[in-house]
C-alpha positions, 0 to 999 in steps of 0.5 A: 464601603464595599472595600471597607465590609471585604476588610471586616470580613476577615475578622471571624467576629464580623459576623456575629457584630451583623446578626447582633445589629439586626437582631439585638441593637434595638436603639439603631433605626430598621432601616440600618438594623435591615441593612445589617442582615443583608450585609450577612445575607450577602456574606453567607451566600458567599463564604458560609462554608468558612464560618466557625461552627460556634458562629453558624450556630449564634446566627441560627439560633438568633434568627429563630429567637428573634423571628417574631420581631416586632417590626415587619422590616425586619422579620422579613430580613430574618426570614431572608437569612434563614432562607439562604442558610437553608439554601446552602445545603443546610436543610440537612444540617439544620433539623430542628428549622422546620420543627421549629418554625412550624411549632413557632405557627401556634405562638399566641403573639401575633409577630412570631406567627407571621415571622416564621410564616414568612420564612416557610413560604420562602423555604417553600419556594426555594426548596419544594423539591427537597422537601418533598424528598426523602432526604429530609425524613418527608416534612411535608406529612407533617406541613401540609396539614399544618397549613391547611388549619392556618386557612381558617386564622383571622388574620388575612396576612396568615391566610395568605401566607398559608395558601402560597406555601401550600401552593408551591407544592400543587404543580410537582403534585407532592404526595403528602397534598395529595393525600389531602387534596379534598381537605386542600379544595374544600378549604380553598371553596371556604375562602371564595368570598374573602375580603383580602386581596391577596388571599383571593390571588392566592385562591385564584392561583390554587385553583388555575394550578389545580386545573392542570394536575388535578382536574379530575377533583375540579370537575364536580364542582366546574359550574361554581368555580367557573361563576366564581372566576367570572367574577373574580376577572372582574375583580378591583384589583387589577393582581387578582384579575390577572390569576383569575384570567390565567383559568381560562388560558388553562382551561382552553387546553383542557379536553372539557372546555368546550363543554364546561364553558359552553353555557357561560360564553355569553358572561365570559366573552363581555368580560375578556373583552373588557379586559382588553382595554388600556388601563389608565396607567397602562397609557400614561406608561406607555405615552399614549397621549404623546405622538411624535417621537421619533426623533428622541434617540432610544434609550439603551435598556428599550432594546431588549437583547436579540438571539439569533434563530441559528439555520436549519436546513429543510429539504429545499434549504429555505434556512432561517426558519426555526423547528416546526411548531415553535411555541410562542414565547412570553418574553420577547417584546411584545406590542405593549413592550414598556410595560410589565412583560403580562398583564390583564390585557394581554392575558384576556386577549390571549385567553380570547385568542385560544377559545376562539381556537377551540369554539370557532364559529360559535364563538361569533354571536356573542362576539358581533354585537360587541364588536359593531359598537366597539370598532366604531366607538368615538373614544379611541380606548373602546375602539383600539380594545375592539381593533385588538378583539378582531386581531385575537379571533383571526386565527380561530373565527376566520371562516366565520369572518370572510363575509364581514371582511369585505367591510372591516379591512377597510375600515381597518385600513383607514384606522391605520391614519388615525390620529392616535399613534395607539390605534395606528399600531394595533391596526398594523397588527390586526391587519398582519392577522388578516393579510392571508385573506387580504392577498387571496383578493384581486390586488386593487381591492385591499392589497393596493390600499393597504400598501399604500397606507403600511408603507406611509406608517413605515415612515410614521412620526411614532416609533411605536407605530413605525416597529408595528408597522415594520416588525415581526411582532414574532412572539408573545401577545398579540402574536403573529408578525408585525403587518409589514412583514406577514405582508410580505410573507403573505403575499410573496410575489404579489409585492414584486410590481410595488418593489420600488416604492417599497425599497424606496420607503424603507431606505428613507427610514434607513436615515429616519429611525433610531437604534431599536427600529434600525435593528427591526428595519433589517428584519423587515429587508431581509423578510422582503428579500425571503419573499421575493428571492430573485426579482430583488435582482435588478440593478436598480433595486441592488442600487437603492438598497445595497449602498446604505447597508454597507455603509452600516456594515462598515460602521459597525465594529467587529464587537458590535451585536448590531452586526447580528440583525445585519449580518441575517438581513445580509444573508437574506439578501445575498441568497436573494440578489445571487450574482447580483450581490457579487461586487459587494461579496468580497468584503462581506465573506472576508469579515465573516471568516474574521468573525469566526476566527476571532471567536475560535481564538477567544475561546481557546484562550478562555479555556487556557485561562479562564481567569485571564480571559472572557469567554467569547459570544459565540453568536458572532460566530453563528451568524457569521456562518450562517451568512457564509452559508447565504453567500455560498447558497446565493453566489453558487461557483461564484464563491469558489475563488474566495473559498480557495483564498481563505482558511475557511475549510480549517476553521470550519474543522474546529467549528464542527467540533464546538461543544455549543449545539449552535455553533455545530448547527450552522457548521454542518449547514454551510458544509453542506452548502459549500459540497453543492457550491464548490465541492472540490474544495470540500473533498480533500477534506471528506476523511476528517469530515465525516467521523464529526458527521457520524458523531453528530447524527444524535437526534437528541439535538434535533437540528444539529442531526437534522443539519449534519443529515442534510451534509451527509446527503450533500457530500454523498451526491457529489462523492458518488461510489468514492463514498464508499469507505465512509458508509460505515461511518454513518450506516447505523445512526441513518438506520437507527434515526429513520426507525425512531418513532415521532423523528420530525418530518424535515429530519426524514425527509433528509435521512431519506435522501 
């Protein structure tokens, strides 16, 4: 079929035979009639530039004479194909689309009102920022009022369709919903009680935007907005509850909360709390009821892609730590990870997670009694929403919580063998958020216990349990990391006299897991090995834990994005084990500089010739550079005889210079590592080296200058006065940086050395 339309194309009439299906050819059923405008939807999007003038005049001009087509099927194929002629810079060229579409709002006949509703709203979606231009003459003066009249039209499809088109311009405040933004909040009020669902999202959506660009107008009316979205977070449909929730995420970062919400803790908090449970079809989604699992290989699309957190060198060169302050960040996996990526739950446990931020200990006397019949609830769904409760408020309540915690950890610890896997998992997370204070207690209190049930769960016949129990659950809701390995950070040392059972446990999963565990289970050893750095280097550790990694590490073929998650665990531990990963370095450093090489080359032959050649995952290439750096910062001297055996300091030249900030990132940070490691080898090199650094001291990429700092320092301490002749080359990017306001901590701390 595909082959067969390609052919067609060739024919100038093609096009005009698919606008006439779709809009003419009323004998055809819709669904071919629909299939019809897509073909050309499809067509427009790639070749609309060499379609004759008459044909792109017939397909406008039919689109807007049949855009009140009696079947909603096909308005919405037509409004469809307006909007992607509109998005191919035909805004301009077709003036009289908007006049027109707009002028068709006031049809009596019910169809061509919706019809071209639909199609503005796609419009508006697409193009807000044009429209709100003065490329095209300001539109917007004349739609936004246009809109604001449709907020009164009987039909609830019309309502809808008119607030979501105002909408899309709330967040780039467009000057012409400025200008009306009374009339805007007024006609939003009018329709608080509206019978449509859809309407109320798009209320409910109005109003959370407006909490941010437009507050000050919000604020006269906070008390009845805030009864209203009380409501509405209650509300039946699960889609309005959701936009209704999202208001009390905004506002938390709103200066006012604390004392616009204050008088209403006591309705909200039962509210959020509910939000919290499992819905039905959340647990039938996410196989509550089925328990053992662990044995059914992973299909591919449940392991989401990783990304490697390329190293930043911080004055003690801790590496694998990203920028200060990173957000959290919505679409990684997440505890409810087969789910859609947000949902009630998730929405009002982050919202409860941010008040209790911002209200602290006061949040507590409304939260307590609720929690006492939740946590100890005989129906497993109330109590896992309550062990979840206590993991949002951990951050924020803490304080208030340590004379409870003697008591609920553990409680909690015991959850962590209850018979549903749900429950199990979240109590690994709950307890994650409390391990800080679980580690500043004596050791046989709650750390030996905990242990003790954490690695039994490492090795639980759940794999949803197993990641929970195993992961950094690093970002999204719940946030924080999986309970295993902020245990680990937590309580660093603590872990060295359990270091055999833990090594134990985790190699027995090494066999147990399938692929997506396999790939958190690396993250957990190397978090181990960060933790406990040089105690790792005793010979019966490095003999249970190193077999079973190589023999990962030759399995997998170089084209493998399995060798990233092992290449970071390896790099972990080679800094940790020092000498003692030395039988295992050779082979190790030998494929990493093969990794970079291979990618270099991939990339030249990509840019000679694009149309040959794919362009290369230079992911490969980081983590490969940044294991070099793990191996030189762990092996020290040690490395000088495989450095002087390779052409390393060659490819680390073209590294250097790689337009991908990453790429540039992890270079700098082994250049530095190798200057401490084995300088002599870097010193022929320093003339051609220390141009690139120069150029690269740009604090427009934070890390990059942050790395390139750092080499900098490195290579000055080893040249001594020889550096000399290569100040001149950095002097005033150094001088410049350190008089920059807000230039973050790390990046001083480097240029100050």
């Amino acid at each position: 079929m595909p082959q067969k339309l390609e052919q067609l194309n060739q024919f100038p009439d093609f096009n005009n035979y698919l606008i006439f299906v779709l809009t003419s050819l009323k004998s055809e059923d819709e669904p071919t009639r629909s299939l019809s405008g897509l073909i050309l939807k499809n067509n427009v999007k790639a070749h609309y530039q060499n379609f004759p003038p008459n044909v792109a005049d017939f397909i406008k001009r039919e689109c807007l004479n049949n855009i009140g087509d009696p079947s909603p099927l096909i308005r919405a194929t037509i409004g469809i194909l307006i909007t992607t002629i509109a998005s191919k810079g035909e805004l301009q060229t077709w003036p009289e689309l908007l006049p027109q579409l707009c002028n068709l709002l006031n049809s009596e006949d019910y169809n061509t009102c919706e019809g071209s509703f639909g199609a503005l709203q796609k419009i508006c979606e697409d193009s807000s920022e044009l429209l709100d231009s003065d490329a095209l003459n300001r539109p917007l003066n004349i739609m936004i009022p246009k809109f604001l009249q449709f907020f009164k039209h009987c039909s609830p499809k019309i309502r809808s369709h008119a607030i979501a088109c105002v909408n899309q311009f709330i967040i780039g405040r467009a000057q012409a919903l400025m200008d009306n933004i009374d009339t805007f909040i007024e006609s939003l009020f009018a329709l608080a009680g509206d019978e449509d669902s859809e309407v109320r999202k798009n209320v409910c959506r109005a109003l959370v935007m407006l909490l941010e660009v437009r507050i000050d107008r919000l604020i006269p009316h906070m008390h009845s907005i805030i009864q209203y979205m009380l409501q509405r977070t209650q509300d039946p449909d699960e889609n309005v509850a959701l936009e209704a929730c999202e208001f009390w995420l905004t506002l938390a970062e709103q200066p006012i909360c604390k004392e616009a919400l204050s008088g209403h803790l006591v309705q909200l908090i039962p509210i959020l709390v509910n939000g919290m449970k499992y819905s039905e079809i959340d647990i039938i989604l996410l196989k509550g009821d089925v328990e053992e699992d662990d044995t059914i290989p992973d299909s591919e699309q449940d392991i989401k892609p990783r990304f490697h957190k390329s190293r930043t060198v911080t004055l003690q060169h801790e590496g694998g730590e990203g920028e200060e302050g990173e957000d959290i960040d919505e679409d990684e996996d997440d505890d409810d990870d087969t789910l859609s990526d947000w949902n009630l739950r998730k929405c009002s446990a982050a919202a409860l997670d941010v008040l209790a931020n911002v209200f602290r200990e006061e949040l507590l006397p409304h939260l307590l009694p609720l929690l006492k019949g939740l946590l100890f609830h005989p129906d497993w769904v109330i109590k896992e929403s309550g062990i979840l409760v206590l993991g949002a408020i951990a951050e924020g309540c803490m304080q208030g919580m340590v004379p409870y915690l003697p008591e609920l950890i553990p409680h909690l610890i015991q959850c962590l063998c209850d018979k549903k896997a749900l429950v199990r998992s979240i109590a690994c997370w709950t307890l994650s958020r409390y391990a800080h204070w679980v580690v500043s207690q004596p050791p046989d209190a709650h750390l030996k216990p905990l242990m003790t049930e954490l690695l039994k769960r490492i090795l639980d016949g759940n794999k949803r349990v197993q990641e929970a129990a195993c992961r950094h659950l690093s970002h999204s809701y719940p946030v924080g990391h999986s309970a295993f390995a902020t245990l680990e950070e937590e309580a660093c040392t603590e872990l060295v006299p359990y270091l055999s059972f833990i090594l134990d446990t985790l190699v027995f999963a090494f066999g147990k897991y399938q692929h997506k565990n396999l790939l958190i289970l690396y993250d957990a050893i190397g978090t181990l090995a960060d933790s406990v750095g040089h105690h790792l280097n005793q010979p019966e550790y490095i003999q249970k834990l190193m077999p079973p990694l190589i023999a990962k590490w030759n399995e997998l073929k170089d084209e493998d994005k399995d060798l990233f998650p092992l290449l970071e665990c390896l790099s972990s531990v080679a800094t940790a084990l020092q000498s003692g990963f030395l039988p295992y370095c050779e082979p190790v450093y030998q494929r990493c500089v093969t990794l970079v090489q291979k990618t270099l080359a991939q990339a030249m032959m990509y840019s000679q010739q694009p149309d040959q050649y794919e362009a290369p995952d230079k992911d490969f290439m980081i983590v490969a550079l940044d294991l070099l750096s793990g191996l030189a910062e762990g092996l020290g001297g040690h490395v000088d005889t495989l450095v002087a055996r390779s052409n390393i300091m060659t490819l680390l030249f073209q590294c250097m210079q790689d337009t991908m900030p990453e790429v540039r990132q992890s270079s700098f940070a082994l250049l530095g590592d190798l200057t401490k490691a084995c300088f002599p080898h870097v010193k022929p090199c320093i003339a051609e080296f220390m141009p690139i650094l120069g150029t690269n001291l740009n604090p427009e990429f934070i890390s990059v200058c942050n790395n390139a700092t750092w080499a900098i320092g490195e290579i000055c301490m080893q040249m001594g006065v020889e550096m000399q002749p290569y100040i001149a080359m950095v002097l005033n990017q150094l001088v410049e940086i350190i008089n920059r306001p807000n230039t973050p901590k790390t990046l001083l701390e480097n240029t100050g050395m």
